[in-house]
BALOBA-1460 file (C-alpha; in Angstrom, 3 decimals):
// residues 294
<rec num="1" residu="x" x="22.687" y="-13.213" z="-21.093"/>
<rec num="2" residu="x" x="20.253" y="-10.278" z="-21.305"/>
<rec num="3" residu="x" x="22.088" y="-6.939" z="-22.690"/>
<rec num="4" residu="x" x="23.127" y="-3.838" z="-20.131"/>
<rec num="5" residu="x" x="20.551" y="-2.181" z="-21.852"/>
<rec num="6" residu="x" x="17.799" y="-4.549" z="-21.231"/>
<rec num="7" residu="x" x="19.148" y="-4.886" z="-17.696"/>
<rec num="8" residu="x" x="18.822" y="-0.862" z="-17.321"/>
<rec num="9" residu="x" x="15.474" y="-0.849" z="-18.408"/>
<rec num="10" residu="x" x="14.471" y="-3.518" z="-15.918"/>
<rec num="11" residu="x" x="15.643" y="-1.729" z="-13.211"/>
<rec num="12" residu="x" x="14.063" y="1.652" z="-13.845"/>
<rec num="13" residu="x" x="10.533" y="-0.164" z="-14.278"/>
<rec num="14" residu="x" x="11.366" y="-1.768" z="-10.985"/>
<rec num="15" residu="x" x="11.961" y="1.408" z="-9.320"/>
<rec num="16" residu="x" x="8.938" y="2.773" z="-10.622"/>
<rec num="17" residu="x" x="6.715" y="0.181" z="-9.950"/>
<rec num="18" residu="x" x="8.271" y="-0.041" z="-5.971"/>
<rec num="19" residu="x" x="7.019" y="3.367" z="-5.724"/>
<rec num="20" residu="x" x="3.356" y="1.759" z="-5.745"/>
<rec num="21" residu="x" x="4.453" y="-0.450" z="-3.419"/>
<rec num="22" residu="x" x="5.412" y="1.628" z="-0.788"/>
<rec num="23" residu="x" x="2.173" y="3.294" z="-1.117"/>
<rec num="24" residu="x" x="0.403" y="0.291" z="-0.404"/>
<rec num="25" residu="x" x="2.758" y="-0.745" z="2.295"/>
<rec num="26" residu="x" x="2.786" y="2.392" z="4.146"/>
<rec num="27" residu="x" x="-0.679" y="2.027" z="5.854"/>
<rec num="28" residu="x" x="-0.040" y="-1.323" z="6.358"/>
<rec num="29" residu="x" x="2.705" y="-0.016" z="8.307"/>
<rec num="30" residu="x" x="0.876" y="3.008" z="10.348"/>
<rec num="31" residu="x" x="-1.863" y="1.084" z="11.388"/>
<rec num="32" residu="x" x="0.086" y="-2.047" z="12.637"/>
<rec num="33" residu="x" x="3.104" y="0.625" z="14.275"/>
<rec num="34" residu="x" x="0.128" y="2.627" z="15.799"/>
<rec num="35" residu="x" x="-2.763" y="-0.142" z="16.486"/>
<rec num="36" residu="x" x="-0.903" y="-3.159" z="16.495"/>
<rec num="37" residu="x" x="-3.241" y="-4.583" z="13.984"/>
<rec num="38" residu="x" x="-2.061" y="-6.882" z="10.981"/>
<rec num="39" residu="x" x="-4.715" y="-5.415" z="8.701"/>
<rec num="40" residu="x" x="-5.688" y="-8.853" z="6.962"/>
<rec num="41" residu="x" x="-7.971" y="-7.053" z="4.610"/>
<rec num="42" residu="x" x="-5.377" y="-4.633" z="3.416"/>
<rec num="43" residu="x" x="-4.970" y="-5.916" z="0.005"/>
<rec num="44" residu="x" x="-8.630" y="-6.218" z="-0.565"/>
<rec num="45" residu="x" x="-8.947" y="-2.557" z="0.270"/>
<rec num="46" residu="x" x="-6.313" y="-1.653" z="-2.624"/>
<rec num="47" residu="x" x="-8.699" y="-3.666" z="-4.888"/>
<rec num="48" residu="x" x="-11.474" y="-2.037" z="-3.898"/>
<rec num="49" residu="x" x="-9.689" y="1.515" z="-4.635"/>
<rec num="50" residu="x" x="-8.194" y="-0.245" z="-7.920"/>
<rec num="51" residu="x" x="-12.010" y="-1.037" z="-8.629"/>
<rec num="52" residu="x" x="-13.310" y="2.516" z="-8.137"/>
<rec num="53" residu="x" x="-11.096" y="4.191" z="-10.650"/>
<rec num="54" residu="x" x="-11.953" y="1.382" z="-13.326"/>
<rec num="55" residu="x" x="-15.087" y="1.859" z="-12.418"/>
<rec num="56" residu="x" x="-15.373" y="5.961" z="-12.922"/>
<rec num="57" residu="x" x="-13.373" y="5.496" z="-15.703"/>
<rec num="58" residu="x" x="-15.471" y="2.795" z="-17.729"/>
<rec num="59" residu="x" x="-18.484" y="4.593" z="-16.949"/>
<rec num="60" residu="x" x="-17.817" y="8.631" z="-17.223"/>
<rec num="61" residu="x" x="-15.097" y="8.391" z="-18.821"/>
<rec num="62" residu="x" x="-12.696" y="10.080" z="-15.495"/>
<rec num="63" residu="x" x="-8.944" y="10.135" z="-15.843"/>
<rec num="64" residu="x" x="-7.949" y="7.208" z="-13.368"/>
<rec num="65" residu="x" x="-5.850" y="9.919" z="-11.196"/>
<rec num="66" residu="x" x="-9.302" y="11.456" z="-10.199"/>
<rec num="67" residu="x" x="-10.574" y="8.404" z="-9.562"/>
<rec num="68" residu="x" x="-7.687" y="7.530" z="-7.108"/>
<rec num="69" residu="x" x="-9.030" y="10.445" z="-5.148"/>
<rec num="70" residu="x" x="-12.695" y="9.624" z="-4.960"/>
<rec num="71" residu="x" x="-11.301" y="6.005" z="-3.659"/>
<rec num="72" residu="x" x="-9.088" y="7.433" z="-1.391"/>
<rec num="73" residu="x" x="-12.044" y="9.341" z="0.201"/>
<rec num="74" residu="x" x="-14.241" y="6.675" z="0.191"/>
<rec num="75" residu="x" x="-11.935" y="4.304" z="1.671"/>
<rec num="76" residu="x" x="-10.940" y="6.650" z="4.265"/>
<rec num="77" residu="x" x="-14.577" y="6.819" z="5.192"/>
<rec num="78" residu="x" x="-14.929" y="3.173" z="5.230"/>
<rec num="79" residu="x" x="-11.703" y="3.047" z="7.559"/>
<rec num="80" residu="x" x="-13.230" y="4.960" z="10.103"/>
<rec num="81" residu="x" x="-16.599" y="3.681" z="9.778"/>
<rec num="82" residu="x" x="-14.434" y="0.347" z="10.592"/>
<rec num="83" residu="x" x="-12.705" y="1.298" z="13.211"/>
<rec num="84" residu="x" x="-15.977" y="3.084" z="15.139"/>
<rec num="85" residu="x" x="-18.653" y="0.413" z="14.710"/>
<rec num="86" residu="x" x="-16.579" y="-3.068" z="14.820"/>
<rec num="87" residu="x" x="-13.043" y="-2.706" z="15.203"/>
<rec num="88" residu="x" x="-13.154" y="-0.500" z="18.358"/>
<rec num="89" residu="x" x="-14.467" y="-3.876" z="20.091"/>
<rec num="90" residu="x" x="-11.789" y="-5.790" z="19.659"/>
<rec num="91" residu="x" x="-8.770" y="-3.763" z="19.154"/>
<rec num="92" residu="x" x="-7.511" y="-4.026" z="22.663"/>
<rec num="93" residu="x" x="-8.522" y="-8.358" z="22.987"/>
<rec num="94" residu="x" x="-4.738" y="-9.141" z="21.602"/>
<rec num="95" residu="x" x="-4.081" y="-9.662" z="18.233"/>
<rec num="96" residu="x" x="-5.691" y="-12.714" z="17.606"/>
<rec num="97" residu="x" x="-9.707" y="-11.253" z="17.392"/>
<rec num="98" residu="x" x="-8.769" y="-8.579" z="15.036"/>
<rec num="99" residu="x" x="-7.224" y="-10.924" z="12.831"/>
<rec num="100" residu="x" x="-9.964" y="-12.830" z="12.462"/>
<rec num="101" residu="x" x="-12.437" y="-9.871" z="11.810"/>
<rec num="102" residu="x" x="-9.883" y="-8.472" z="9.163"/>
<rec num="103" residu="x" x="-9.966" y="-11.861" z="7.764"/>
<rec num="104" residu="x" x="-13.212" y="-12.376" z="7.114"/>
<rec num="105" residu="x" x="-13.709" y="-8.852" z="5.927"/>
<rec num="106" residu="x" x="-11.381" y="-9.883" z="3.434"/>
<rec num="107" residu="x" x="-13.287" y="-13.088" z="2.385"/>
<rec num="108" residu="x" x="-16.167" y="-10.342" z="1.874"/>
<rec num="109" residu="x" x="-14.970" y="-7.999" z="-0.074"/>
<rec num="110" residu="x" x="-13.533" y="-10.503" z="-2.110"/>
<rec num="111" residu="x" x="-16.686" y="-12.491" z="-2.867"/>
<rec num="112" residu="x" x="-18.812" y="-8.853" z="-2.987"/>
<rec num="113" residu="x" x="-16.065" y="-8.553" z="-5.844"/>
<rec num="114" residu="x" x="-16.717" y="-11.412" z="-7.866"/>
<rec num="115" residu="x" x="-20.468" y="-11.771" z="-7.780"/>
<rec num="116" residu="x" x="-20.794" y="-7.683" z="-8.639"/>
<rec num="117" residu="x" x="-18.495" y="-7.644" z="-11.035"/>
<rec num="118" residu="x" x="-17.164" y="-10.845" z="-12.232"/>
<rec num="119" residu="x" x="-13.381" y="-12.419" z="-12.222"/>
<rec num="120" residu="x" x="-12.726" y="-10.937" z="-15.819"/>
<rec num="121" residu="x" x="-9.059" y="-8.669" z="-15.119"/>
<rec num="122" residu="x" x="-9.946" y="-5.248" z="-15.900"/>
<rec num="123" residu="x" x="-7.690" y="-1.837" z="-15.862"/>
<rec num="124" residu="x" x="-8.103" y="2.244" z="-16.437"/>
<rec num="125" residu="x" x="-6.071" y="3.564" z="-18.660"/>
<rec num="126" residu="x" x="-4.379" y="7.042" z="-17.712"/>
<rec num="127" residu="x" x="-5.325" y="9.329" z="-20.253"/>
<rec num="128" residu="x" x="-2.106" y="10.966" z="-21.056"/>
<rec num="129" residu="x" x="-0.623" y="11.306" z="-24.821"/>
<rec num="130" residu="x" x="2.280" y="9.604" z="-25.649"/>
<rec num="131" residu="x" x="3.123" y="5.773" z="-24.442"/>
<rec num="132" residu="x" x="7.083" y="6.668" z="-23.743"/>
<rec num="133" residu="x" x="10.269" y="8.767" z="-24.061"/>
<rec num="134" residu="x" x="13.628" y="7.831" z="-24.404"/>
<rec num="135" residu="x" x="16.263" y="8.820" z="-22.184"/>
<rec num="136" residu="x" x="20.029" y="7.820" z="-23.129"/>
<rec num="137" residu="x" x="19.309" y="3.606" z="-23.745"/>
<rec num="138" residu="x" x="16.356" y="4.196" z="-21.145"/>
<rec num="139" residu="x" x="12.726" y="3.994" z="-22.434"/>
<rec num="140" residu="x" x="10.895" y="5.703" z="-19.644"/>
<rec num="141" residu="x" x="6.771" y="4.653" z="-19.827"/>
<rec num="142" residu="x" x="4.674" y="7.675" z="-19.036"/>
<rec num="143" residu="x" x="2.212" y="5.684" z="-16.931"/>
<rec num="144" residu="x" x="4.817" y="4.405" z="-14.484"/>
<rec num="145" residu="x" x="6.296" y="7.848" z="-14.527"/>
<rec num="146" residu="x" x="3.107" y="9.440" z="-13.680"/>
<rec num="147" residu="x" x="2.464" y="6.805" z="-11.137"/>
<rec num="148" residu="x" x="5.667" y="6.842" z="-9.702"/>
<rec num="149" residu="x" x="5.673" y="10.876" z="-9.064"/>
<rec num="150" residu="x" x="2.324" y="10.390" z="-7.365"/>
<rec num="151" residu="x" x="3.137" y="7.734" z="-5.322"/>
<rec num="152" residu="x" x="6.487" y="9.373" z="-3.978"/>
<rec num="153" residu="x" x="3.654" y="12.478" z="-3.206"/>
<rec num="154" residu="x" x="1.535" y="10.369" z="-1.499"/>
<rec num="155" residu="x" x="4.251" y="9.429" z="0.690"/>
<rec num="156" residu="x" x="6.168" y="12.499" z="1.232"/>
<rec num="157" residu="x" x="2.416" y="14.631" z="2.082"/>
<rec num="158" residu="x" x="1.618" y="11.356" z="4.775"/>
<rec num="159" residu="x" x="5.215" y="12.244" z="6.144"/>
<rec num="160" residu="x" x="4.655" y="15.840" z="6.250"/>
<rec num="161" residu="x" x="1.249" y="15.463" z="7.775"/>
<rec num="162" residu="x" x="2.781" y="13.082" z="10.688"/>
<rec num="163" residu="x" x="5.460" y="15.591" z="11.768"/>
<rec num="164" residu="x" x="3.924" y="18.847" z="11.193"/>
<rec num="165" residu="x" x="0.184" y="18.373" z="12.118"/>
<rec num="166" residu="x" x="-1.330" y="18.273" z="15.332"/>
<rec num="167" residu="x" x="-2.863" y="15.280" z="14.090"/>
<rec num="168" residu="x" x="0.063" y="13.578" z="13.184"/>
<rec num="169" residu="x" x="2.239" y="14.465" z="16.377"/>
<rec num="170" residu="x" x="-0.944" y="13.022" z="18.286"/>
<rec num="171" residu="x" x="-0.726" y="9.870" z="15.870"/>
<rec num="172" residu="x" x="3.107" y="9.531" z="16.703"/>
<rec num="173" residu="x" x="2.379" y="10.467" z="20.456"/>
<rec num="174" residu="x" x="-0.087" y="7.488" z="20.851"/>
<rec num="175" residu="x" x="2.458" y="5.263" z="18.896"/>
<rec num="176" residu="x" x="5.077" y="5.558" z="21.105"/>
<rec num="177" residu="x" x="3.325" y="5.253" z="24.339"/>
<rec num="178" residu="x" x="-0.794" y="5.037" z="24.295"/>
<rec num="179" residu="x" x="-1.473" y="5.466" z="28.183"/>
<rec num="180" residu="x" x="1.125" y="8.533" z="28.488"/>
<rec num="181" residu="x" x="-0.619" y="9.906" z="25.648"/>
<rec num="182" residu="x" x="-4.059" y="9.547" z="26.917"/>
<rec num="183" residu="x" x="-2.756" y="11.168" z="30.728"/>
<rec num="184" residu="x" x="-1.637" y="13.903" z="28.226"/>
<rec num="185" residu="x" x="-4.946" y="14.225" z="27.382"/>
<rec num="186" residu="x" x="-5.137" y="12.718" z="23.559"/>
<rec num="187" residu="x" x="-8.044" y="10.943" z="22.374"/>
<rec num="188" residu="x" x="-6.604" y="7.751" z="21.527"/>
<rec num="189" residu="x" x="-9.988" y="6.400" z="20.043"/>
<rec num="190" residu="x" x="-10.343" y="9.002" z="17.807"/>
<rec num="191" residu="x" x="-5.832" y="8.570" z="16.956"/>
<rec num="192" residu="x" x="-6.740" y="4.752" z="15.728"/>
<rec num="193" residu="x" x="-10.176" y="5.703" z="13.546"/>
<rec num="194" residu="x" x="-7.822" y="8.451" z="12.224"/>
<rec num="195" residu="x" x="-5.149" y="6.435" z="11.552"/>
<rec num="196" residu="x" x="-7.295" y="3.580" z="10.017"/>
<rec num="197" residu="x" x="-8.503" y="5.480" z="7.746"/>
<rec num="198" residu="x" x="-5.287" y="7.042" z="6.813"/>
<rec num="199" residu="x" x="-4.428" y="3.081" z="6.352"/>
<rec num="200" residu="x" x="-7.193" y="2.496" z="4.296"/>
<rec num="201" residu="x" x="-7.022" y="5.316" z="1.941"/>
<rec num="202" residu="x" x="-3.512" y="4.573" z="1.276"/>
<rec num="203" residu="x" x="-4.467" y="1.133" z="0.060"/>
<rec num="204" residu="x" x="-7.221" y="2.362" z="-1.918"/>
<rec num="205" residu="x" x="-4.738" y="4.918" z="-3.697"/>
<rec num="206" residu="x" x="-2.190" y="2.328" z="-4.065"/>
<rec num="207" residu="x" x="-4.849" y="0.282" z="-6.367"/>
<rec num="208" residu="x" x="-6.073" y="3.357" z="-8.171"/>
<rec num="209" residu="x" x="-2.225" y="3.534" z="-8.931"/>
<rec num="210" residu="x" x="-1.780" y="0.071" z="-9.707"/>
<rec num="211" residu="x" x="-5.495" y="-0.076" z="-12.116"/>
<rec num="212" residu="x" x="-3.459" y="2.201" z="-14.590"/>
<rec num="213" residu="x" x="-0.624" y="-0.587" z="-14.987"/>
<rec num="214" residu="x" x="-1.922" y="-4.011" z="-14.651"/>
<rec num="215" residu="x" x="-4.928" y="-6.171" z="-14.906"/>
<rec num="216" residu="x" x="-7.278" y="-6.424" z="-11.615"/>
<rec num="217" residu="x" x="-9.697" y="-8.969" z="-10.667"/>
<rec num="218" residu="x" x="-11.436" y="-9.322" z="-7.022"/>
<rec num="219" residu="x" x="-8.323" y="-12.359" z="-6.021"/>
<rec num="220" residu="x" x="-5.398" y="-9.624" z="-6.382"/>
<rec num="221" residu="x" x="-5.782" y="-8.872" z="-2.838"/>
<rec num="222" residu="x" x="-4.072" y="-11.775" z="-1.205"/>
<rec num="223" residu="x" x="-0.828" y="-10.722" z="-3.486"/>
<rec num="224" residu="x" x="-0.502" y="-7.050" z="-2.919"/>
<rec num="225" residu="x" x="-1.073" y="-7.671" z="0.466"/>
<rec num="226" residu="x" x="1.734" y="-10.551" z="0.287"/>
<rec num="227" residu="x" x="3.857" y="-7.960" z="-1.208"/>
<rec num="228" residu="x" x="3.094" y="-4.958" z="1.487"/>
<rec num="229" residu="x" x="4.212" y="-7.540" z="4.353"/>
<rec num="230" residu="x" x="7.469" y="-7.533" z="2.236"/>
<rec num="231" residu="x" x="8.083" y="-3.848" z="1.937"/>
<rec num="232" residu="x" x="7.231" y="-3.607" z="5.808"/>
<rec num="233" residu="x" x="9.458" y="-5.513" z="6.731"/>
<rec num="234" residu="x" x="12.126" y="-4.569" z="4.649"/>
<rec num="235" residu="x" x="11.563" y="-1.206" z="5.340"/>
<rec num="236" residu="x" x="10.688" y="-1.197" z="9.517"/>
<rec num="237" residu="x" x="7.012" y="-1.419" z="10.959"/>
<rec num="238" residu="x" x="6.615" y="2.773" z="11.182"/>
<rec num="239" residu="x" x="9.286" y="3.895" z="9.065"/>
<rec num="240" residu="x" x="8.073" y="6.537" z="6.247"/>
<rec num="241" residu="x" x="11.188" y="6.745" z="4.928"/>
<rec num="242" residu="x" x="12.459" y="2.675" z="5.081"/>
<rec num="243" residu="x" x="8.961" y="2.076" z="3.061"/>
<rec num="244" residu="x" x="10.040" y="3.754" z="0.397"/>
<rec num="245" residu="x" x="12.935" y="2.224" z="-0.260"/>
<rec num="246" residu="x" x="11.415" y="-1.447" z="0.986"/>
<rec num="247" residu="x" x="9.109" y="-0.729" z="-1.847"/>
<rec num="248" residu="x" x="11.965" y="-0.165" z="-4.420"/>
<rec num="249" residu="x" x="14.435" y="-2.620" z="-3.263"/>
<rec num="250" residu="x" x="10.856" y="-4.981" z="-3.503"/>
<rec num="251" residu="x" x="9.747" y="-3.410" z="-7.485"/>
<rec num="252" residu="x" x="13.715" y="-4.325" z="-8.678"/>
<rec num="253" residu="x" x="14.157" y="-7.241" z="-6.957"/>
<rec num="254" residu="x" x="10.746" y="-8.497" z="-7.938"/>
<rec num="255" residu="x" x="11.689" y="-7.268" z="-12.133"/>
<rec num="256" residu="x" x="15.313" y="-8.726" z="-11.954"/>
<rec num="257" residu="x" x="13.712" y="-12.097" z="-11.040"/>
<rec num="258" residu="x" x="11.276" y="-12.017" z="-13.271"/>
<rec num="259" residu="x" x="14.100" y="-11.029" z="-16.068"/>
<rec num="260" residu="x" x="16.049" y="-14.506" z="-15.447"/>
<rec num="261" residu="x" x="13.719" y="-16.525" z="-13.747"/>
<rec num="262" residu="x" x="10.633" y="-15.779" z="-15.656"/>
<rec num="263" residu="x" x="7.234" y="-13.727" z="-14.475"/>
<rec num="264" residu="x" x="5.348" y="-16.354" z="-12.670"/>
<rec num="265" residu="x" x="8.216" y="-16.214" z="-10.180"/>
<rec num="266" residu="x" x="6.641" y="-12.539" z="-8.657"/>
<rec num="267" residu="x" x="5.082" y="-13.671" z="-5.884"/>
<rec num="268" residu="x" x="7.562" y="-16.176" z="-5.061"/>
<rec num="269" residu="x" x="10.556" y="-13.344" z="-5.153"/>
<rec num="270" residu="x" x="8.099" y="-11.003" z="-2.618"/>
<rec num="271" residu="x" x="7.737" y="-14.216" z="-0.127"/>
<rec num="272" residu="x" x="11.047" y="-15.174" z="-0.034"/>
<rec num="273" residu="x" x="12.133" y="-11.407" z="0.885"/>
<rec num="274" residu="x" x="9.707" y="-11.531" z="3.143"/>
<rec num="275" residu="x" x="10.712" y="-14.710" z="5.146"/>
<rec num="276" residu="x" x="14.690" y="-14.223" z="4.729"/>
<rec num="277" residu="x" x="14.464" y="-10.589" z="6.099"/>
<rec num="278" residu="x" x="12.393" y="-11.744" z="9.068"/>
<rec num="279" residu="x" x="14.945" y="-14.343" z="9.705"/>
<rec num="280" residu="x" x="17.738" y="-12.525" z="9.603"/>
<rec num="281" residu="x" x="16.803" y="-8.524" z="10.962"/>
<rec num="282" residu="x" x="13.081" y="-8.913" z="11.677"/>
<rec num="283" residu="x" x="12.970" y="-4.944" z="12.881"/>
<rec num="284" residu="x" x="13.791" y="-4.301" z="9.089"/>
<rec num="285" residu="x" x="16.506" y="-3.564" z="7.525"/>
<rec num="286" residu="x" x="16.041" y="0.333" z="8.724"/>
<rec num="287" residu="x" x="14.906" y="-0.648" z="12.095"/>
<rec num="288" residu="x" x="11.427" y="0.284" z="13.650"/>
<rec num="289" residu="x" x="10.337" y="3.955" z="15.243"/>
<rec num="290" residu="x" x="7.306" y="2.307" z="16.404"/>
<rec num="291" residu="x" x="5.105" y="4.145" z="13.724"/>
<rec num="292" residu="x" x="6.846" y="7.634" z="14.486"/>
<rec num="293" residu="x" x="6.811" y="8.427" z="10.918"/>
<rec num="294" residu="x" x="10.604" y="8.812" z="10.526"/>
């Protein structure tokens, strides 16, 4: 049987790494609470931010963290160039034609991936000195502390900007009811490139994030997406606060298993959350606000 100490340790890195997760859930969750869009391409997105930093870091020599802004502002560009040009067409067909557009994106940015820069796993390293600290029988890594503030940042600033922007009381307007919002005279077009961009730039943050930690290569999309449908549906489509802890109930669940039923068992652990929860309370296990940002 592993020791208590081992077990302690586990858990911390779990919680630390779910706070990455809830990044990269979180605008999977605002843009299917507010559009109604499964974002298929999601995960690819987080690659591409993951990408970005390796990329500014290999090359210049910039401290991942900056990097994860220059992806976040290129993705959010990208979202709304998305959600203008192509998206906008289809958005209101059901959910079926957005699916497939999302999906194929996906397959593009996938193999854009490979032939530009190969299927060698690359990362960024963070930059800061020191690898750990101890902490009573706890040996706390500095780059999934580091990560783990910034991701709880991330969320907390996304929460603040929904309830206390006019932006974000717009977004959660159009959430709740899109046609009384547009007789109250929102632009609901420019609400979803907003908000897809929002989406996007969360993703690409959550891979910056992610770059500093573990390996990427252009096929990592199709798990961190796997594992954002998880933490949205643990947590409640819409629900700031239940992706959070989705993510961390996702990051320990996903270490535990990994602890006693070995690593390759990951994915499998985020699936199986992912199909038991939607069995058994498919509005989460915090319930759904309808992407109100609560």
């Amino acid at each position: 049987m592993p020791s208590t100490e081992l077990v302690l340790q586990i858990l911390v890195n779990g919680l630390l790494l779910g706070g990455i997760y809830a990044v990269a859930a979180l605008g999977l969750s605002l843009v299917f609470g507010i559009m109604d869009i499964v974002n298929l391409a999601h995960g690819h997105m987080l690659m591409v931010g993951a990408y970005v930093a390796i990329l500014l870091f290999a090359a210049a020599g910039i401290s991942p963290i900056i990097g994860m802004f220059v992806a976040m502002a290129l993705l959010f560009g990208f979202g709304m160039l998305l959600q203008k040009f192509l998206l906008q067409h289809v958005v209101d067909e059901g959910m079926e034609q957005p699916i497939i557009v999302l999906f194929g994106l996906a397959l593009i940015l996938q193999s854009l991936g490979r032939i530009i820069l190969g299927s060698d796993a690359r990362s960024a390293e963070i930059g800061i000195p020191g690898q750990s600290i101890n902490v009573g029988p706890i040996l706390l890594s500095f780059p999934r502390t580091v990560t783990f503030v910034i991701a709880v940042v991330l969320i907390l600033s996304t929460w603040a900007f929904l309830q206390y922007t006019s932006t974000g009381r717009a977004i959660r307007a159009t959430a709740q009811n899109r046609d009384a919002a547009r007789y109250m005279g929102i632009d609901t077009e420019r609400v979803y490139v907003i908000t897809l961009g929002i989406g996007t730039a969360l993703a690409g943050a959550a891979g910056a994030l992610l770059s500093m930690l573990f390996p990427i290569t252009p096929f990592v999309g199709w798990s961190y997406l796997l594992k954002a449908f998880a933490v949205v549906v643990l947590g409640g489509v819409g629900s700031v606060a239940g992706t959070l802890i989705g993510g961390l109930i996702l990051g320990v669940s996903e270490n535990l298993g990994s602890l006693y039923l070995g690593g390759g068992f990951r994915d499998i652990i985020s699936i199986t959350i992912f199909l038991v929860v939607l069995i058994v309370r498919p509005q989460g296990l915090f319930g759904s606000n309808g992407g109100g940002g609560e």
